[in-house]
C-alpha positions in Angstrom: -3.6 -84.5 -59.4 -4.4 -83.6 -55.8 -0.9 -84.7 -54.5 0.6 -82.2 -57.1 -1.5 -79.2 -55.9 -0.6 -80.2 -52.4 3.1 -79.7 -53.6 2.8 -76.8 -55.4 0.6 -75.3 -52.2 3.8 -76.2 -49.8 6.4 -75.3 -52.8 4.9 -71.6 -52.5 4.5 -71.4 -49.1 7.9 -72.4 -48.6 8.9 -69.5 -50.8 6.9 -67.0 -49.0 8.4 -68.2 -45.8 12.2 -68.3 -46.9 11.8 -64.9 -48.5 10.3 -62.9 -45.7 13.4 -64.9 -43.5 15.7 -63.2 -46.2 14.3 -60.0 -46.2 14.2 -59.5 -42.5 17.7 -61.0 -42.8 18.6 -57.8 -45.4 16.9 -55.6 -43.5 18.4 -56.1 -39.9 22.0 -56.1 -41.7 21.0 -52.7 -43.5 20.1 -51.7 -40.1 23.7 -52.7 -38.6 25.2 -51.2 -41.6 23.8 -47.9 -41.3 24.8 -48.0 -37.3 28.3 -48.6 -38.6 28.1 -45.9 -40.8 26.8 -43.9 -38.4 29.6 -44.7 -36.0 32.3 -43.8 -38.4 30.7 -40.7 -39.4 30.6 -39.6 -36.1 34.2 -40.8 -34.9 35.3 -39.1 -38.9 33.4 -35.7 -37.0 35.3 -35.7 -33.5 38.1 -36.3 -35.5 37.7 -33.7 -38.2 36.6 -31.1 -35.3 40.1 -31.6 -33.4 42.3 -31.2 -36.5 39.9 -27.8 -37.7 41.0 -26.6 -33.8 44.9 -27.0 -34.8 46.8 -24.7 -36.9 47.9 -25.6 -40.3 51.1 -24.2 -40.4 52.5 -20.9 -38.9 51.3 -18.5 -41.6 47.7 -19.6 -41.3 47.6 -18.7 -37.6 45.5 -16.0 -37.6 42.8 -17.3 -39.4 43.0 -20.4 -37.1 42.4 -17.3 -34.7 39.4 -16.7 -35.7 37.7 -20.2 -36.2 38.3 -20.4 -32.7 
């Protein structure tokens, strides 16, 4: 009976330890993911802020104009 506590003791504990690997694990790739999604964003901005500082098309010159 004592061996089986023993092994139930060591079962949990090695699920507490292999979860709180997993989570860190989650958590640091959530972290890498949002850098990601932080780089694009800002490379989508630059981006987005050169094309706004282009005209269109001829017609729409003047209000180009006056976002500048």
């Amino acid at each position: 009976m004592t061996i089986f506590f023993m092994a139930l003791a060591a079962y949990i504990v090695g699920w507490l330890l292999c979860n709180l690997f997993f989570v860190r694990l989650i958590q640091r790739d959530k972290r890498s993911q949002r850098m990601a999604c932080r780089r694009i964003a800002e490379e989508y901005f630059r981006l987005a802020k050169g094309v706004r500082s282009l005209p269109v098309d001829p017609e729409s010159e003047e209000e180009w104009a006056k976002n500048v």
